[in-house]
C-alpha positions in Angstrom: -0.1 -6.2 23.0 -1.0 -8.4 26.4 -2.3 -11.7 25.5 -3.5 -14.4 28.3 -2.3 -17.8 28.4 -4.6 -21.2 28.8 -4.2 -24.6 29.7 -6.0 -26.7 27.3 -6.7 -30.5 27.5 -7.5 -31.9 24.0 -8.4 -35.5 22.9 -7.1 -36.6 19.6 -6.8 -40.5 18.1 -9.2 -43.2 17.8 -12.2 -42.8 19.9 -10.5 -39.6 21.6 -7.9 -42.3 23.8 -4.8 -40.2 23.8 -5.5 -36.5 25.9 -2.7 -33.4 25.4 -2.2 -30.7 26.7 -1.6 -27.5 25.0 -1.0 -23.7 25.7 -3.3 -21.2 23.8 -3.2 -17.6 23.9 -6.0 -15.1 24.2 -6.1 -11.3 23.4 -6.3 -9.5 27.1 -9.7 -8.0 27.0 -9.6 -4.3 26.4 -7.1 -4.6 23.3 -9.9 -4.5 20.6 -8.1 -4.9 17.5 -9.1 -4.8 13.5 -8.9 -8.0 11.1 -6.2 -9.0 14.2 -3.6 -6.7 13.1 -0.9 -6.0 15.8 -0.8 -2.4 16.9 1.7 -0.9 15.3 0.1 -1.9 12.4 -2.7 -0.3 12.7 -1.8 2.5 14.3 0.9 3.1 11.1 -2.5 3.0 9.1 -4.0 5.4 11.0 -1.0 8.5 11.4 -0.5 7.3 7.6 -4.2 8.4 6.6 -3.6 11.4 8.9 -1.1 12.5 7.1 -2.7 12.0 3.8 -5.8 13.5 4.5 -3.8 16.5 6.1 -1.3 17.0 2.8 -4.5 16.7 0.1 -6.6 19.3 2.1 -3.1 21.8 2.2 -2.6 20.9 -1.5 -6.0 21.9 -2.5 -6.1 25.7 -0.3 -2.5 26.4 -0.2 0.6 27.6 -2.0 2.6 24.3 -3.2 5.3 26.0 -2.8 5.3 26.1 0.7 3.7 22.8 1.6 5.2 20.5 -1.6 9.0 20.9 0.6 7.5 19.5 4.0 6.3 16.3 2.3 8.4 13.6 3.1 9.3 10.7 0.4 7.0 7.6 0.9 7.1 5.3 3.8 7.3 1.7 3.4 4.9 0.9 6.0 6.2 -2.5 6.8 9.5 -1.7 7.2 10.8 -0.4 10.7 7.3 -0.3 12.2 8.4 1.6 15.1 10.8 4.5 13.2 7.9 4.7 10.9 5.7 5.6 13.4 7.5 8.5 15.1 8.2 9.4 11.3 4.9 9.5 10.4 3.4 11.4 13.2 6.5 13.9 12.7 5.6 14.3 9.6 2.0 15.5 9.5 2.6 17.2 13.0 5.1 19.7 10.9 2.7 20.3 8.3 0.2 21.2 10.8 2.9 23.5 12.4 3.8 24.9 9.1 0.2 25.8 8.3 -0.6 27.2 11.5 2.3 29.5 11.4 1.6 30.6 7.5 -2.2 31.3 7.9 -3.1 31.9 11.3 -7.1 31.4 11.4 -7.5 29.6 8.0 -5.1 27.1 8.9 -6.7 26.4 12.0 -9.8 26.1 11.0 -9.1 23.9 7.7 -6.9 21.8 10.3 -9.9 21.3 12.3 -12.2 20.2 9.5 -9.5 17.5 8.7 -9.0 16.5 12.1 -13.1 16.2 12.5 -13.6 14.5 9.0 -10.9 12.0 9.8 -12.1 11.0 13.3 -15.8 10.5 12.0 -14.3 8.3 8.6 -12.3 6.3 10.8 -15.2 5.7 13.0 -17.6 4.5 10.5 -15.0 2.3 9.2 -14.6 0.3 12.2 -18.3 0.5 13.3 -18.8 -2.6 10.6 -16.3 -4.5 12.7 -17.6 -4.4 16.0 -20.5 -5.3 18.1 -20.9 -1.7 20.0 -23.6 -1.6 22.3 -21.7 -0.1 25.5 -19.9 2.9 26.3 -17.1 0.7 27.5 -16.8 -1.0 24.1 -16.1 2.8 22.5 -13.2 3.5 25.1 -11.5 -0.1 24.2 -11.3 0.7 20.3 -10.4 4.6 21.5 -7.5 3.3 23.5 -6.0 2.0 20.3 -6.8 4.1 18.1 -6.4 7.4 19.1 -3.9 9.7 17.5 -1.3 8.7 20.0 -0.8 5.4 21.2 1.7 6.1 23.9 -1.0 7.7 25.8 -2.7 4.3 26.0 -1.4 3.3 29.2 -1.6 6.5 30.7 -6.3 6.3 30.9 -7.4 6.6 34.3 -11.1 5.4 34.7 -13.2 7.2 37.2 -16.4 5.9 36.8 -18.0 3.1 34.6 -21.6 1.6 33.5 -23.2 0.2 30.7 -24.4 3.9 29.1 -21.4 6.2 30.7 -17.5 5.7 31.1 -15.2 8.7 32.5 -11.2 8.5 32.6 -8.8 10.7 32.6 -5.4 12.2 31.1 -2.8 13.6 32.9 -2.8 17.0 31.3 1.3 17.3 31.8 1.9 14.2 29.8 -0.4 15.8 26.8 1.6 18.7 27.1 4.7 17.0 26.9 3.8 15.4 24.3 2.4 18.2 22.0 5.5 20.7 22.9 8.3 18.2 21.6 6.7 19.9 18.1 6.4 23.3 19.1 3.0 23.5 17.9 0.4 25.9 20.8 -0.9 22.9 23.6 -4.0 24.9 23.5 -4.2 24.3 19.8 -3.2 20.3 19.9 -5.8 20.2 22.5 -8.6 21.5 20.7 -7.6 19.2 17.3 -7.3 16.0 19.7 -10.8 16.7 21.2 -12.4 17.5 17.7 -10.7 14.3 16.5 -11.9 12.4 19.6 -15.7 13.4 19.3 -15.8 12.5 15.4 -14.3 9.1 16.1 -16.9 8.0 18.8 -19.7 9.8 16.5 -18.6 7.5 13.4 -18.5 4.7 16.2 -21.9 4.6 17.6 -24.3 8.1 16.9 -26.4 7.3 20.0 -23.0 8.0 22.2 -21.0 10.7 22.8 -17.7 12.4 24.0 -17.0 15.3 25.8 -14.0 16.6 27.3 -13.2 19.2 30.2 -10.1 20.6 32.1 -10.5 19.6 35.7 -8.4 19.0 39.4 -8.3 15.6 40.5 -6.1 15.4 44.0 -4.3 18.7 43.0 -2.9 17.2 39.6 -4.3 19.0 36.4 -6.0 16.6 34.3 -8.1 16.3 31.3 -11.5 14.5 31.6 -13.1 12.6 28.6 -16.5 11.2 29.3 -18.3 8.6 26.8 -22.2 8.6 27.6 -25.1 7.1 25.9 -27.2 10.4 24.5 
C-alpha cells in the first residue's frame, strides 16, 4: 500500500498564535480500499470467501469422501497475514484441481457458476461503498480485488476515458501463475474471466468487461477492456 506524504501548517493556542507543522499521509490514488482495511486484509477476506463458497457448492454435488480430505483446518485470518494468503489460495486452488480431475464437465461447469456467483456478490457488496460513475473507478477497486493480487502491479493501460479503460496482462505471467497448481491455463483463464465480468456486473450494471487474447509488440497478452454499455 503507497501512501503520499504532506506538509501541513496548523494553528493551535489562543487566537491561533502558535503555527506547526506536521506530516500527514494520504492513500496514493488508485488503491481504493474498503472500511480502510490494509490489503492483505482484504484480500484474505476475499480468497477466504472463495474458498468457502468453492467447499459448500462441492459439499452439496459431490462425494464427501473425496472432497471432506482436501479441506484444510481453519485459518486464523489475523495471524501470518501473508502465509495465510498463499495458504488460502492453495487451498481452494486444489479443490478446484481435485474437482476438475474427478468430474470432468460437471466440475467445470459447477466451478464456473461459483466463480460467476462469487464475482457478482462481491461486486454488489462493495457497490454500497463507492461512488462509481467511471470506468476508471471499476479498474481501481479490480486492481485490489481480483483473485490475485500479485498481478496488481503487473496492469498495463492502453487507453483511458470517462466511459472505457483498456490494460493489459502479460499472458506469461498468468500462466506462470496458474501452472505452479497444475490446474489447465485454458481452464484458470476462463474462471478468472467469468469471475472478472461478475465482479464489474455487481459493481456498476451499466459497465462492462470483456477480455481477448491479443499481440502487443510481439509479446502475448491478455486484454481486459471496462466500457460503459
Amino acid at each position: 500500500m503507497i501512501f503520499n506524504k504532506f506538509l501541513v501548517n496548523i494553528k493551535i493556542g489562543l487566537l491561533n498564535s502558535l503555527t506547526i507543522q506536521v506530516s500527514i499521509y494520504v492513500l496514493q490514488e488508485g488503491d481504493i480500499l474498503y472500511n480502510n482495511e490494509d490489503i492483505i486484509s482484504i484480500k484474505l477476506k476475499l480468497l477466504k470467501s472463495m474458498e468457502d463458497s468453492i467447499i459448500k457448492a462441492f459439499k452439496i454435488n459431490f462425494p464427501n469422501d473425496i472432497i471432506n480430505p482436501l479441506i484444510k483446518k481453519f485459518i486464523p485470518l489475523e495471524e501470518d497475514k501473508k502465509n495465510n494468503l498463499t495458504d488460502i489460495r492453495n487451498n481452494y486452488l486444489k479443490l478446484v484441481k481435485a474437482v476438475l480431475n474427478n468430474w470432468k464437465r460437471a466440475g467445470l461447469e459447477l466451478t464456473t457458476y461459483v466463480y460467476e456467483r462469487h464475482g457478482y456478490s462481491w461486486g454488489k457488496k462493495l457497490k454500497e461503498n463507492y461512488n462509481i460513475k467511471l470506468a476508471e473507478d471499476i479498474y481501481k477497486i479490480l486492481k485490489n480485488y481480483n483473485l490475485d493480487g500479485s498481478l496488481k502491479s503487473s496492469y498495463n493501460i492502453t487507453h483511458k476515458d470517462n466511459n472505457t479503460v483498456k490494460f493489459y496482462v502479460k499472458k506469461q505471467i498468468l500462466i506462470d501463475t496458474w501452472r505452479e497448481y497444475k490446474i489447465n491455463h485454458s481452464i484458470m483463464y476462463d474462471l478468472d474471466r467469468a469471475w472478472k465480468e461478475a465482479f464489474v456486473n455487481g459493481l456498476n450494471p451499466n459497465f462492462k468487461l470483456q477480455a481477448t487474447a491479443e499481440n502487443i509488440d510481439g509479446i502475448d497478452v491478455f486484454v481486459y477492456t471496462i466500457f460503459k454499455k
